[in-house]
N, C-alpha and C positions, 0 to 999 in steps of 0.2 A: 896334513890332517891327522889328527890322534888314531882313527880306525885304521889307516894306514898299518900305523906300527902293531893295532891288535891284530888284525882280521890280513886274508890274502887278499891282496886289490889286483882290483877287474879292470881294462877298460870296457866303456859298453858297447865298442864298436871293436869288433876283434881286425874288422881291414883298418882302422888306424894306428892299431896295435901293433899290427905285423908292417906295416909302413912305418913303425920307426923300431922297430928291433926282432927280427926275427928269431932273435936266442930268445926275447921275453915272454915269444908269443909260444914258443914252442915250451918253456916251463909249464907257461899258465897251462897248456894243454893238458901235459904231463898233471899237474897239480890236481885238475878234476877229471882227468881218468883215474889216478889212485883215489878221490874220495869216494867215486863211482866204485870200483872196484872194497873201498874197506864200505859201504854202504852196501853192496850186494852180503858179504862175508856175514855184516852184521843182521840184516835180513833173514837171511838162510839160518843162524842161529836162531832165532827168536822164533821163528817156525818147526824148529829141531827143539827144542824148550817145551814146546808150546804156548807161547806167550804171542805168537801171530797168525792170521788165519791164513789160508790154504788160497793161491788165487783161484780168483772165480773169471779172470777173463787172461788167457796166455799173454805174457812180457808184462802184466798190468807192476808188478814190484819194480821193473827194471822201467816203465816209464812214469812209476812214483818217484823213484833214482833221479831219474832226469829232472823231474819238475821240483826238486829237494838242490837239486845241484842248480837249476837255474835262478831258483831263490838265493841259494849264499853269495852266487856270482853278481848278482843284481842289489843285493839287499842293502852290504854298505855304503856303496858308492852312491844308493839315490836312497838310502832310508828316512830322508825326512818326506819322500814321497807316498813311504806307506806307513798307514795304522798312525797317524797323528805324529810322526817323528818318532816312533819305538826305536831304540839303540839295538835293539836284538830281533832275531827272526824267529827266536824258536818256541814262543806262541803260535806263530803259522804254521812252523812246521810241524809242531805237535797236531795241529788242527789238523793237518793232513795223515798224518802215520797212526793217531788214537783207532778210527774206521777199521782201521787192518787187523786192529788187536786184536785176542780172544776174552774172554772174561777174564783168564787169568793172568794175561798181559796185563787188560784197562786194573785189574786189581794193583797190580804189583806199582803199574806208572801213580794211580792214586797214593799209596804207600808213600812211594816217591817222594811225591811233592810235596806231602803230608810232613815228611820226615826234615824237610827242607825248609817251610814254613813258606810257600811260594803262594 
């Protein structure tokens, strides 16, 4: 499959995964605890910026993390299952991480897209 070669692939069942290769399961692991971890880094800037808001409920950033990281994990392998067949996530995910912004984040992201013609 073509996302194969863009995107990192998922199995969706991680005990089939580790039944047939334990070195691939333990990459994939590896894989999304560093996007986990460059996703906290990048979080923590944009709050040091000011371009994010301040949590309003403790862990709420690091289990926005989680639900960002179970999106990319899911998304290729069954994307024709969400949002009418989208090839990309990050409509969603934007829909998720826009709420956290400050004005002068949601500014800067409008700029963004604006600059992009999206």
């Amino acid at each position: 499959m073509s996302h194969q070669k863009q995107e990192d692939y998922f199995f969706a069942h991680y005990e089939e995964l580790e039944a047939i290769s334990l070195k691939i399961y333990e990459l994939q692991v590896a894989a999304i605890q560093t996007r986990k971890q460059k996703l906290q880094i990048a979080f923590k800037t944009l709050q040091q910026n000011g371009y994010r808001l301040e949590e309003e409920i403790p862990g709420q950033i690091d289990a926005l993390i989680d639900v960002l990281n179970i999106i990319k994990i899911y998304w290729t392998p069954n994307q024709e299952a969400f949002s009418n067949g989208k090839d990309s996530p990050f409509d969603s995910l934007w829909n998720l991480i826009y709420p956290r912004l400050t004005t002068k984040g949601k500014t800067e992201f409008q700029k963004d897209i604006q600059s992009r013609n999206i």
